[in-house]
C-alpha positions in Angstrom: 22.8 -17.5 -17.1 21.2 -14.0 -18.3 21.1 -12.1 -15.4 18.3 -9.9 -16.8 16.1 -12.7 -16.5 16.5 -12.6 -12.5 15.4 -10.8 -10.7 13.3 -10.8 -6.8 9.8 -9.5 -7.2 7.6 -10.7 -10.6 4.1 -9.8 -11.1 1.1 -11.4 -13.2 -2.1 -11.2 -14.2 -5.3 -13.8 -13.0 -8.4 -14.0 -14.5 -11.0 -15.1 -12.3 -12.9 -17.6 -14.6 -9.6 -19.4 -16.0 -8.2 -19.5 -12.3 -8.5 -22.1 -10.1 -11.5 -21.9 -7.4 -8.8 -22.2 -4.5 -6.0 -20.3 -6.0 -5.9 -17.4 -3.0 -5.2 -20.3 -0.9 -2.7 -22.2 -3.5 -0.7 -18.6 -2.8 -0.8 -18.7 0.7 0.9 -22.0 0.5 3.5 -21.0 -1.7 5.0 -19.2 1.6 6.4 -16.2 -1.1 5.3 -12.9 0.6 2.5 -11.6 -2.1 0.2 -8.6 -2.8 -3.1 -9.9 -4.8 -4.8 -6.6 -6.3 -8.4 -5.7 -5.7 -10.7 -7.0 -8.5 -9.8 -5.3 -11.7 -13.4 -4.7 -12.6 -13.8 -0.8 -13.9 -10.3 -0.6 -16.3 -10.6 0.9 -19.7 -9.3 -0.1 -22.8 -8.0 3.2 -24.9 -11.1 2.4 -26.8 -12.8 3.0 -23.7 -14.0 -0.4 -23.8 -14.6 -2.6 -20.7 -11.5 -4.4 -20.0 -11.9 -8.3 -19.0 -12.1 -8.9 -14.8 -9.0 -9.6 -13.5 -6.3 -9.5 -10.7 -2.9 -8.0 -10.4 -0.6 -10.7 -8.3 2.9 -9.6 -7.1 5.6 -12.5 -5.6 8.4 -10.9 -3.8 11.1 -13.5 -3.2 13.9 -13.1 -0.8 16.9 -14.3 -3.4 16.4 -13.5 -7.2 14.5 -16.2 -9.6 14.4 -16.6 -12.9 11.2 -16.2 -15.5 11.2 -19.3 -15.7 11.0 -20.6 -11.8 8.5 -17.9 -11.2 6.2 -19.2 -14.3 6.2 -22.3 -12.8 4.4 -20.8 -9.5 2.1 -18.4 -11.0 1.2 -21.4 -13.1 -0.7 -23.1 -10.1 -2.5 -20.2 -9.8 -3.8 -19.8 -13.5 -1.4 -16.5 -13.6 -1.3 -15.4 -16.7 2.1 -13.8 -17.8 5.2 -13.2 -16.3 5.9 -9.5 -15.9 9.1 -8.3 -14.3 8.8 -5.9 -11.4 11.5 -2.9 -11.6 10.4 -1.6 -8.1 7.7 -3.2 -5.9 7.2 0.2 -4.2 5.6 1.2 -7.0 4.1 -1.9 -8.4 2.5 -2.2 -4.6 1.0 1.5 -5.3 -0.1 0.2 -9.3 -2.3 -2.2 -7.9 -4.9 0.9 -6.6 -3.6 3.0 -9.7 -2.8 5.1 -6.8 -0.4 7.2 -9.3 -2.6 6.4 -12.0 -5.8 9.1 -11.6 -6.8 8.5 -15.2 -7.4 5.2 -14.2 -9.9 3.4 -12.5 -8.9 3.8 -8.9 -9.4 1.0 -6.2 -9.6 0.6 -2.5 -6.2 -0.2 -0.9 -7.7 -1.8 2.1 -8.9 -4.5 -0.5 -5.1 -5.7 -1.5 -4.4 -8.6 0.0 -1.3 -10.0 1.0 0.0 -13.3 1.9 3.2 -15.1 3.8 4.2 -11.6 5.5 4.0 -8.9 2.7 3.6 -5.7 4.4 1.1 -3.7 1.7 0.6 -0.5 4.2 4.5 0.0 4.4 4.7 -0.4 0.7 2.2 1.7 -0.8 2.8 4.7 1.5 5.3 7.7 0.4 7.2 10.2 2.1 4.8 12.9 0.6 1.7 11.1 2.0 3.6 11.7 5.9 3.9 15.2 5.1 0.2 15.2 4.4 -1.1 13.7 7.3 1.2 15.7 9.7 -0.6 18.7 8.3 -3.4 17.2 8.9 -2.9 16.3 12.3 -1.6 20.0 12.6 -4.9 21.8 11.0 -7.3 19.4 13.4 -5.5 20.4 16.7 -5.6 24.4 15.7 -9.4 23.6 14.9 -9.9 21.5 17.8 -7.9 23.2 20.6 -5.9 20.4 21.1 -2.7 20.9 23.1 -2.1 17.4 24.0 -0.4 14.8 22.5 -2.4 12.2 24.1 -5.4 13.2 23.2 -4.4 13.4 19.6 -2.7 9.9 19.8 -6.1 8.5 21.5 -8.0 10.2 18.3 -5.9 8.9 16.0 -5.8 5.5 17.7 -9.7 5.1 17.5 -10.5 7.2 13.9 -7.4 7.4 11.7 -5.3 5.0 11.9 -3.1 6.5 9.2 -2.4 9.2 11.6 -1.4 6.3 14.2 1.3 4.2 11.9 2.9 7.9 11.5 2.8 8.6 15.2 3.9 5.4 16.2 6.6 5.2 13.5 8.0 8.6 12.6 5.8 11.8 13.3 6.2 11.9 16.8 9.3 14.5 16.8 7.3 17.3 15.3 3.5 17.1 16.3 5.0 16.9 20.0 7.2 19.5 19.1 4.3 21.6 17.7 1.9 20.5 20.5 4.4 22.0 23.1 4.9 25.5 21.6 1.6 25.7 20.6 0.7 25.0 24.5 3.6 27.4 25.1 1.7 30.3 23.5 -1.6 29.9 24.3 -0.8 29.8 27.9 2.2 32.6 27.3 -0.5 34.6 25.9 -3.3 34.3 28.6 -0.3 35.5 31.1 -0.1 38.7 29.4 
């Protein structure tokens, strides 16, 4: 068999009006982990035409399949194409055209996902972690906040990106940067 006709993850297209009126729920019972795009409905043509409505769909499969057994599924779906997915980390980010400004963008908290595809783990990068830290940094300066609970509790309750990264990997610094930063204010006022 050609093995560059196998591969894990495959994406295609849907069009609402040739797709099935259940075919969200024909996914969900696949039991493939998927990623369903927001609605298409701005994208351009380089004629700067209105393209037609439409849905990107990504499957990621936990052994490799070929074109062939994935056309089958996306069939059921009225999936339209088969389109190999090189990296899923960046198909994930595609379906946003979150590294696409020249595109129309969409909202990421419209992706849905299916059968335990984890969008929010997917579509972030190491560069957007950086951000938010400095974020987090710039609103304690501008909010006198020494304390890593209180941040946490913020973040917890209004930015929930600043949360994941707290919870997950920015702890290390922003408690480092809380300390000394509690360090010097309180080092100062001794003097």
């Amino acid at each position: 068999m050609d093995n560059k006709r196998r591969t894990r993850n495959w994406g295609t297209l849907v069009y609402p009006e040739s797709a099935p009126e259940n075919w969200r729920d024909i996914l969900e019972e696949i039991h493939v982990p998927a990623l369903v795009s927001p609605l298409h409905d701005m994208d351009l043509t380089k004629e700067g035409e209105l393209k037609k409505e439409h849905y990107h769909v990504m499957l990621m499969f936990e052994g490799v399949k070929t074109d062939e057994q994935v056309k089958e599924l996306f069939s059921q779906i009225g999936g339209v194409g088969v389109e190999k997915i090189n990296s899923a980390k960046a198909y994930a980010r595609y379906l946003c055209h979150l590294d696409n400004p020249d595109k129309a963008q969409y909202n990421p908290d419209d992706v849905l996902y299916f059968s335990g595809a984890d969008y929010d783990s997917m579509m972030h990068l190491a560069s957007d972690k950086y951000k938010a830290i400095s974020e987090m940094i710039d609103f304690c300066i501008e909010n006198g906040i020494d304390s890593f609970a209180t941040l946490i509790v913020y973040a917890k309750e209004n930015r929930i990106d600043w949360f994941q990264i707290l919870c997950d990997t920015g702890t290390l610094p922003i408690v480092q940067f809380l300390k000394s930063r509690y360090w010097e204010i309180n080092h100062a006022e001794r003097k």
